[in-house]
C-alpha positions in Angstrom: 11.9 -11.8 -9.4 13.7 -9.4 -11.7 14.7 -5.8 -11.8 12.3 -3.8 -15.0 13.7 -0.7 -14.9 15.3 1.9 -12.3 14.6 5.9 -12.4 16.6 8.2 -10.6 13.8 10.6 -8.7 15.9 13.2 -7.2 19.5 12.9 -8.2 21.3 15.9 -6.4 23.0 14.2 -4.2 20.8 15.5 -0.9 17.6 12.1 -1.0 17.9 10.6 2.1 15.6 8.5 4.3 13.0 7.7 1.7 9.9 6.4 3.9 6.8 5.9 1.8 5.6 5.5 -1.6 1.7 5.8 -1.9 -1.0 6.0 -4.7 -3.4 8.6 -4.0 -6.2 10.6 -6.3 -4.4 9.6 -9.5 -1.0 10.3 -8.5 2.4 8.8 -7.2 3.7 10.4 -3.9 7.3 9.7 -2.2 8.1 10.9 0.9 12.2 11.4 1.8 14.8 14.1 3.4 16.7 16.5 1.6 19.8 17.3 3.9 23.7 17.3 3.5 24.0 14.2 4.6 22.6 11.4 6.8 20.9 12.9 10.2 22.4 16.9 9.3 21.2 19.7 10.6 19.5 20.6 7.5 17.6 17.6 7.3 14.0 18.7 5.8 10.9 16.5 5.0 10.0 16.7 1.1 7.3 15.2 -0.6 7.8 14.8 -4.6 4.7 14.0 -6.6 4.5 12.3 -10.0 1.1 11.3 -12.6 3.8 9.2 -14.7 6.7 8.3 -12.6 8.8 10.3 -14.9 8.2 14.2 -14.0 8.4 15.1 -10.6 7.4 18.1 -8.8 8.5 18.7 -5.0 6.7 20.2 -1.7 8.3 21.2 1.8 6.2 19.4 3.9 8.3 20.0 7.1 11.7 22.0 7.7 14.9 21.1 9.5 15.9 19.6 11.8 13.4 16.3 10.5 13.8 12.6 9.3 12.2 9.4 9.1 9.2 10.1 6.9 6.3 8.1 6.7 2.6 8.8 4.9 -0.4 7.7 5.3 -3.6 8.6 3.5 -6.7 9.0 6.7 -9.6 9.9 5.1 -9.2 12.7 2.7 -5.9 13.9 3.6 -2.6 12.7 2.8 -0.6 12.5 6.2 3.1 12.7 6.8 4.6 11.6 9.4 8.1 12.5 10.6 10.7 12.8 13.9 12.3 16.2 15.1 15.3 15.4 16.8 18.3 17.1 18.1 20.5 15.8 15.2 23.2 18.3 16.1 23.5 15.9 19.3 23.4 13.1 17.3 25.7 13.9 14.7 27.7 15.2 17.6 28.0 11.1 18.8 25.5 11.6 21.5 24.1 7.6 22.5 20.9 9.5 23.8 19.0 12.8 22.3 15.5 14.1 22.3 12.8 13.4 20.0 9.6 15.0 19.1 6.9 12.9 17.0 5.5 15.1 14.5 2.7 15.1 11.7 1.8 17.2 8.9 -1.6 16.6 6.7 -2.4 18.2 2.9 -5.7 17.8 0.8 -4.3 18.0 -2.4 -0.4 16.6 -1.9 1.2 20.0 -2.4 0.1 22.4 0.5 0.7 20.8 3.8 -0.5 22.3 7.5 1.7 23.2 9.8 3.4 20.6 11.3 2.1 19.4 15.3 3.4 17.1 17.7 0.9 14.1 17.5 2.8 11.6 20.3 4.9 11.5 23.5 8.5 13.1 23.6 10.8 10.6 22.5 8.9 8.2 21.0 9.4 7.7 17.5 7.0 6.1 14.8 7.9 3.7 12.1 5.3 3.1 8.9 1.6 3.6 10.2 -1.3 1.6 8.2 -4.9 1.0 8.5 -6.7 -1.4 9.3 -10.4 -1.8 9.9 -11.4 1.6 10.3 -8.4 2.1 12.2 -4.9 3.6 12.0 -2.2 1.4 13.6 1.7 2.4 14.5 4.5 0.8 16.2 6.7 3.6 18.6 10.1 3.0 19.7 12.7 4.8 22.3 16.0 4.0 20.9 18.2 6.5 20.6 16.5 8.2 23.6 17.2 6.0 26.0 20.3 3.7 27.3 20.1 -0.1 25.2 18.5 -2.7 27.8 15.4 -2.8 30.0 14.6 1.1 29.2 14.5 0.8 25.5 11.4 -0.3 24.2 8.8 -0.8 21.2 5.1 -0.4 21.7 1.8 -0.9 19.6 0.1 2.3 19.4 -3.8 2.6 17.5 -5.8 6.1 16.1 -9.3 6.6 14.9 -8.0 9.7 13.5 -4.7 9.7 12.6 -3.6 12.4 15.0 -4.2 10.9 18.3 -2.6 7.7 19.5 -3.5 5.6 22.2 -1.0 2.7 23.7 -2.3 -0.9 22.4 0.6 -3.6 23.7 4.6 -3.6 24.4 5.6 -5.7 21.0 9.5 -5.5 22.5 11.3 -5.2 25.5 15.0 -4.3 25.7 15.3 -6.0 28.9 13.5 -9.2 28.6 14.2 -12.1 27.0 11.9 -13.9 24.3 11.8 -18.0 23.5 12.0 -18.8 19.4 10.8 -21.8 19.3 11.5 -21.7 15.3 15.1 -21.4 15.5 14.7 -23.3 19.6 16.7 -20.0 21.0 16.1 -17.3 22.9 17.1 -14.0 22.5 17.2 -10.2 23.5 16.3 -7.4 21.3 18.4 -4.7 23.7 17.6 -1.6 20.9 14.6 -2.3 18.9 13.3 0.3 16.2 11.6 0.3 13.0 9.0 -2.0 12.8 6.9 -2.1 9.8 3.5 -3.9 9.9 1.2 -5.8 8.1 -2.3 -6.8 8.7 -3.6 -10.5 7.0 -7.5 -10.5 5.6 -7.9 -13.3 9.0 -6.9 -10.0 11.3 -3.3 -11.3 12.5 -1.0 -8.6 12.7 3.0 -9.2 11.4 6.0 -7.0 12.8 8.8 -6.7 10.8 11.5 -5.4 14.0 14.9 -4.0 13.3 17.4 -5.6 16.7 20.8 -4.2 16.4 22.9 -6.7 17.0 20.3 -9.7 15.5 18.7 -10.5 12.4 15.5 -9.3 12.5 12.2 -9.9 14.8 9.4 -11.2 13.7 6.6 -10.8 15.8 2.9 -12.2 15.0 -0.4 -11.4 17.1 -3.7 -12.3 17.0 -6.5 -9.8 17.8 -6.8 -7.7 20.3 -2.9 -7.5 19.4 -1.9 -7.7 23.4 0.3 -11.3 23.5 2.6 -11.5 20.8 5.3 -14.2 19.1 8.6 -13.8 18.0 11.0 -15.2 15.9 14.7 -14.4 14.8 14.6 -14.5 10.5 17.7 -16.7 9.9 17.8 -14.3 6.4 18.5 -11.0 7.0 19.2 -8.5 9.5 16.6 -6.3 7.3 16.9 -2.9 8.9 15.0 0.0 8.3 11.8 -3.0 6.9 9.4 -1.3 5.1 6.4 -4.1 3.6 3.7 -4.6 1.7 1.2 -6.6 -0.1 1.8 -7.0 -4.0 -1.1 -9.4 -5.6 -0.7 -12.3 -3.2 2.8 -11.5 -2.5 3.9 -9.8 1.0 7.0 -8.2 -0.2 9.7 -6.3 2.2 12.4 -4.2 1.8 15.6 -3.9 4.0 19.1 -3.6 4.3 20.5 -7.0 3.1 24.5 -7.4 4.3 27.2 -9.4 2.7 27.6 -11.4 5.7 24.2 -13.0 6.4 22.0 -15.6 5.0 21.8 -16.4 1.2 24.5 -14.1 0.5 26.8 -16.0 2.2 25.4 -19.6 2.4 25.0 -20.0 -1.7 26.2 -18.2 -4.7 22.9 -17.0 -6.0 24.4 -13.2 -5.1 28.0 -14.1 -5.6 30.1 -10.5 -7.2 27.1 -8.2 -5.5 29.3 -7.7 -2.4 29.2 -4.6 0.2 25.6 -3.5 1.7 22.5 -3.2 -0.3 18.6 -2.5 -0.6 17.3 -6.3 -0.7 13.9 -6.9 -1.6 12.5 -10.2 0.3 9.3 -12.1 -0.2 8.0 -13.3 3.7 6.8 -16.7 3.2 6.9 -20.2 5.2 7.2 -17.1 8.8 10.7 -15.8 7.5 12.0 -13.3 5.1 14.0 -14.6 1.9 16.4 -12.8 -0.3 14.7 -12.2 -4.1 16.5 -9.6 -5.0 19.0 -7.1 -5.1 18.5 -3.6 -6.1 21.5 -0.9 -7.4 22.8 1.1 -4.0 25.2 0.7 -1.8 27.2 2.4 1.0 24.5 4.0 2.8 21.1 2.5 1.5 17.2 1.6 2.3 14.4 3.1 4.1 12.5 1.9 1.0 8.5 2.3 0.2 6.3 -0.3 -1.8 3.6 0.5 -3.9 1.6 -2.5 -6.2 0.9 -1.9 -9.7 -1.2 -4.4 -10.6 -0.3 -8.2 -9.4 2.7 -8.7 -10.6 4.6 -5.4 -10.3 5.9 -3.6 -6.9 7.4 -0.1 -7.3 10.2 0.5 -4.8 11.0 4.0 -3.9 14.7 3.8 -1.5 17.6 6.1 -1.1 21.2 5.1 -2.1 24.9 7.0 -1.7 26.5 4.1 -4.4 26.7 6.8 -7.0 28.4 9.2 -4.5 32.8 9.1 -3.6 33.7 9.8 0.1 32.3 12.9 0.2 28.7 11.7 1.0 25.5 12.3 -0.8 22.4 10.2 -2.0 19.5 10.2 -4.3 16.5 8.7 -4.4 15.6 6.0 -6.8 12.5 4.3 -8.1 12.6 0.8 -9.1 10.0 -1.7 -11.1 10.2 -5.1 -9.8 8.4 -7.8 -11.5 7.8 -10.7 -8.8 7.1 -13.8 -11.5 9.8 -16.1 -11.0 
């Protein structure tokens, strides 16, 4: 896996958050938050649109206070979904705050409806797909809640996109899980942010950010109501955002200097601090391919195929930017031969 080339998409210094990178009706389309800094006030949702992934153009799709955008394409609309929050709490150091899932929808990627709430109050989504006719989204409380037996991540399903109905509890704060991979067991007190991934045989994969833990893999076979987990012994991987790239299910995540390849060989030695790792998931864990320019405050990445042998990576990355803050957003080619 090597790095092709690496764009920089929105270089002021205010590209946060980047959540989704999707191919629709001829064009490239990145979702991400223009804001001060991470979680401010200002925090709006803005889509950028591309036919070459060199000139970009740029649409509001929602206005402050919002983060954590995610698209989806349902039908003939291009969706985006994103969280209103009380960030002023949050920035304020505030464990708990309020949430409000929202979604916003455009037939032609530049006009978007006025955003409406589209879940329960404090419930946040991660990266919605689709899967047999069906929409399918993973919800979480933290950050809304107290750590422990009220913090929680559910399976949630759509046939349109705009209403969500519960499917399964994937994680419990409160309860503790066996992993018979690593023969431990293990609680997940804060879980957020999983992305997912359905195989052609109809398993589902969750890719489960566990402050505290490397990350949670969870598999589940249909109707997706009794699920597996296992502890990657890779990478802590938060803020996962996957995908399928020819026959290769490729992830992106925060990678750390103190955890798995990076500190048991010297395949990364001299890339020190936190970064944007890209990971192939194979043999039920993630492994470290890959590290992409960033730094500081990273990730939150999108994957989009080109071809079989090509993943474009859209993430966010403050390593350009001193003590005063600030990120862009960055597009990377990756080319997965070995």
């Amino acid at each position: 896996m090597k790095l092709n080339w690496l764009k920089t998409v929105y270089g002021d210094g205010r590209g946060w958050h980047v959540g989704s990178l999707v191919n629709w009706r001829g064009a490239y389309y990145l979702s991400f938050v223009n804001g001060t800094a991470h979680c401010s006030e200002d925090s709006r949702i803005v889509v950028g649109r591309s036919t070459d992934l060199e000139d970009w153009t740029f649409s509001t799709a929602m206005e402050p206070p919002c983060i954590d955008p995610k698209m989806m394409v349902v039908g003939d609309r291009l969706c985006v979904y994103a969280v209103k929050a009380e960030l002023d709490q949050e920035q304020a150091g505030k464990d708990v705050f309020r949430s409000w899932q929202m979604m916003s929808s455009s037939e032609d990627g530049v006009n978007w409806s006025k955003p409406a709430r589209c879940y329960m109050k404090n419930r946040d989504f991660w990266q919605p797909v689709e899967f047999g006719g069906r929409y399918w989204v993973v919800a979480d409380t933290a950050g809304h809640v107290e750590p422990g037996g009220f913090c929680g991540s559910d399976l949630l399903v759509s046939d349109d996109g705009a209403r969500w109905t519960w499917v399964s509890e994937l994680i419990d704060g409160g309860r503790e899980y066996d992993d018979p991979a690593n023969a431990e067991r293990f609680i997940a007190p804060s879980s957020s942010e999983t992305a997912l991934h359905f195989f052609e045989d109809g398993r589902l994969l969750g890719v489960t950010r566990a402050r505290g833990h490397t990350a949670v893999l969870s598999t589940a076979e249909p109707p997706y109501e009794v699920w597996a987990h296992r502890r990657s012994t890779e990478s802590r991987c938060y803020g996962a955002s996957v995908g399928l790239v020819g026959d290769r299910l490729i992830a992106t995540g925060r990678s750390f200097d103190n955890e798995g390849q990076r500190v048991t060989t010297d395949k990364f030695a001299g890339e020190a601090g936190l970064r944007t790792g890209v990971f192939v998931y194979e043999d039920g864990d993630l492994n470290l391919k890959l590290l992409l320019p960033s730094g500081r405050d990273t990730g939150y990445g999108g994957i989009c195929g080109r071809g079989d042998d090509e993943a474009l990576i859209a993430y966010y990355s403050s390593h350009e930017h001193g003590e005063g803050g600030g990120s862009n957003v960055y597009l990377a080619s990756v080319g997965l031969g070995d």
